[in-house]
N, C-alpha and C positions, 0 to 999 in steps of 0.2 A: 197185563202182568202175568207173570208166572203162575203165581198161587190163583189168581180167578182160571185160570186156565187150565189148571190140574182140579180145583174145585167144578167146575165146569163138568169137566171130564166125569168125575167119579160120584156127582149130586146132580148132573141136569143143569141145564141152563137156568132154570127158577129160581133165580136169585134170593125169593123170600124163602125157601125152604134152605138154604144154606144156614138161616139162622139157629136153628136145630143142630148146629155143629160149629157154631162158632163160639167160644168161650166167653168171651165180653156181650155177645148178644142173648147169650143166656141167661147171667147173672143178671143184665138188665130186666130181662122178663122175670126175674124172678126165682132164680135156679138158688141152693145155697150149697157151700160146701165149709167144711170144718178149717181149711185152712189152704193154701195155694202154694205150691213152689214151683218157680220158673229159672232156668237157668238162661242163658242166651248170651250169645258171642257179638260184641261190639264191630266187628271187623265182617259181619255177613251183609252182604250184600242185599237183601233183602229185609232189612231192620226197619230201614225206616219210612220205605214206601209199601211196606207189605205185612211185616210182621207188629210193629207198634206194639212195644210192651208196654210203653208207656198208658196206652188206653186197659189195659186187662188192669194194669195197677191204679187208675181212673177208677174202675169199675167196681175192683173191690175195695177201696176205700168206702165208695157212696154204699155197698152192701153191707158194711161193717166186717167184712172178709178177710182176716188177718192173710195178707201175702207175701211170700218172700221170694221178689224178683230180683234177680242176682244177675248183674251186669257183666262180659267180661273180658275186658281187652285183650286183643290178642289171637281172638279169636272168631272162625268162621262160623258157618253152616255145614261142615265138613263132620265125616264119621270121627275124625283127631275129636272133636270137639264132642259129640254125645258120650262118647267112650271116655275121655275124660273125667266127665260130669255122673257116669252112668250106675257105678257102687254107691256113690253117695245119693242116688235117686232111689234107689231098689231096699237104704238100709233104711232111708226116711217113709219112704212108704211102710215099708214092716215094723219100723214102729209103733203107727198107725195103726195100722192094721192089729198089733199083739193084742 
């Protein structure tokens, strides 16, 4: 697949150190954070053999992780689609953040 293959590319072939950059396998080990927001387009090609929200939203559940994975027809893995999504990412962080 695509994603081991850019993964590959840019961490090494060593599979277990990919863990260190994967979000769900962090939280399993033990990572915490205040809260999660995920946006992701129902119509990208790569959802359900690759990206699997559904497991990050797995994950923070068992961590007590409040998250808000937001599903969204219509839409790909295309820049239309971060760009969309991308003020409302940058106003919720600085919320955070204030």
């Amino acid at each position: 697949p695509w994603g081991e293959k850019a993964l590959g590319g840019y961490l090494g072939g060593d599979r277990a150190a990919w863990r260190a950059y994967d979000a769900v396998a962090l939280i399993e080990d033990g990572a915490r954070v205040p809260e999660v927001l995920v946006d992701q387009g129902m119509a990208d090609q790569f959802l359900v053999e690759q990206l699997r929200p559904h497991r990050l939203a797995e994950a923070c559940d068992a961590a007590g992780i409040p998250a808000a994975i937001r599903l969204h027809e219509g839409y790909d893995h295309s820049y239309f689609f971060i760009s969309s999504f991308m003020a409302e990412h940058v106003a919720w962080h600085a919320e955070r953040l204030a």
